[in-house]
N, C-alpha and C positions, 0 to 999 in steps of 0.2 A: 729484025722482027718487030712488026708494029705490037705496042700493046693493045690490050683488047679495053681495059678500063682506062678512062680518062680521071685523073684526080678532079676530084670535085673543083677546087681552088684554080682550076685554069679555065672551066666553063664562063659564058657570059654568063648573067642571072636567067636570063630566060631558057637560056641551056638549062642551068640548076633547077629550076621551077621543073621544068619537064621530066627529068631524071629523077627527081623527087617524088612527082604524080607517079613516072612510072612504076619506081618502085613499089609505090604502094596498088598499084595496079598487080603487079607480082604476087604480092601478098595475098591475093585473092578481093581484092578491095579496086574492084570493077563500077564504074559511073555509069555504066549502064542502069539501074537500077534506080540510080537515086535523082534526086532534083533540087535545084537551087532553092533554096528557102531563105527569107531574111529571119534574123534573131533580132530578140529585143535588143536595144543599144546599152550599154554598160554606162557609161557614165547619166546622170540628168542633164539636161540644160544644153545649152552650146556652149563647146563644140559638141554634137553629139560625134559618139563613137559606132561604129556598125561591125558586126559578124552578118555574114552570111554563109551559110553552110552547103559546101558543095558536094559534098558527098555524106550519105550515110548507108553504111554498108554492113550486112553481118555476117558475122565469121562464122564460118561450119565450123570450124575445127575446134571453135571456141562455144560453146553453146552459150547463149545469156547474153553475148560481148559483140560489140558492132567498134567499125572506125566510125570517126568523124574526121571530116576534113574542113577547115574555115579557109575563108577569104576574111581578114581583120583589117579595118579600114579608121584610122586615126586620121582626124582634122588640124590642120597646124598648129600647137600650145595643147594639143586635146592628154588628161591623164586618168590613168584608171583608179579607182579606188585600192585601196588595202584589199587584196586577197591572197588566196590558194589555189591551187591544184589538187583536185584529188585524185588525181593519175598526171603520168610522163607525159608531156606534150613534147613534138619535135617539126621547127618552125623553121622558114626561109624567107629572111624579109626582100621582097620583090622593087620597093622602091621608097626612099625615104631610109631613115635613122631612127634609132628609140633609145633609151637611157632606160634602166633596169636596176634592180638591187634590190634582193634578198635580206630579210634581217638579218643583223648582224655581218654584213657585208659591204662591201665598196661598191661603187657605181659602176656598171661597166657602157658603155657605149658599142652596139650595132649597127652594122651600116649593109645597105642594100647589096645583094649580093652576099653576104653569110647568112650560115644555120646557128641556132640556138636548141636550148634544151628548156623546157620547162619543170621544174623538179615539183615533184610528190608534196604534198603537206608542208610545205617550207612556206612562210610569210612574205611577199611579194607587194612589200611595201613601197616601190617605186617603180614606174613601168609611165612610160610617158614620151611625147614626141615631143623633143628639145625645137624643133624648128619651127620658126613664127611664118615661113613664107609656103612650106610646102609639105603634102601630106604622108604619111606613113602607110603601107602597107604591106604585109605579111597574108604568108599561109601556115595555117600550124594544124598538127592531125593528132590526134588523139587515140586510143583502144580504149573502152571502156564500158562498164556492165551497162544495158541496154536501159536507155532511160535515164540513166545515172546524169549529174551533171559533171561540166569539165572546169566550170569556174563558181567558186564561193566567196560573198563577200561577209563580213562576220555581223 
């Protein structure tokens, strides 16, 4: 009997990328609706850093609550400032590596082709693309009250 689910971990990335949209297409969080916008960039200066948001979508079933979906685009050496989350973010980085660490934590290293989690109110005092030659990019999505933001810096 063939299985019906494929383990995430044997996908190529652009498999992952896919099954990830899809999912959240399941979810009721359909791109129909929405359109690519650019965000202001997080860091000043060069390297500049870019969000663009490819979805924004709201949830019936949630009144007040929309996803957001980013495309997050890091320039080789580019790092974010000290921040938070003020909601779960769950991310797939599409191409490139990033180095990461939570206060009070070890550094962990990602690499293209895995998911990550971004936790709630926790200090995200290291988030940065260790690579001098080539650039970073992830997707990460969000649920959260309409309006609201997904990243603060203090």
């Amino acid at each position: 009997m063939t299985p019906i689910f494929t383990p995430a971990r044997r996908l190529r990335p652009q498999s992952r990328l896919l099954a990830v949209l899809l999912a959240l297409s399941a979810l009721g969080c359909t791109a129909g609706v929405a359109r690519p916008a650019n965000v202001a960039p997080l860091a000043k200066g060069p390297p500049a850093i870019s969000r663009t948001l490819l979805l924004r979508q709201d949830l019936p079933q949630l009144p007040g609550w929309e996803t957001r979906l980013y495309l997050v685009e890091y320039p080789p050496g580019a790092a974010a400032p000290i921040h938070h989350h003020p909601v779960e973010g769950l991310g797939y980085v599409v191409s490139g590596r990033f180095e990461s660490a939570f206060e009070g934590e070890h550094t962990t290293l990602v690499f293209a082709g895995q998911s990550f989690r971004e936790r709630t109110q926790a200090p995200h005092v290291l988030f940065r693309n260790p690579d001098a030659k080539r650039p970073l990019k992830f997707v990460i999505a969000f649920v959260v009250a309409r309006g609201a933001p997904v990243l603060v810096t203090p």
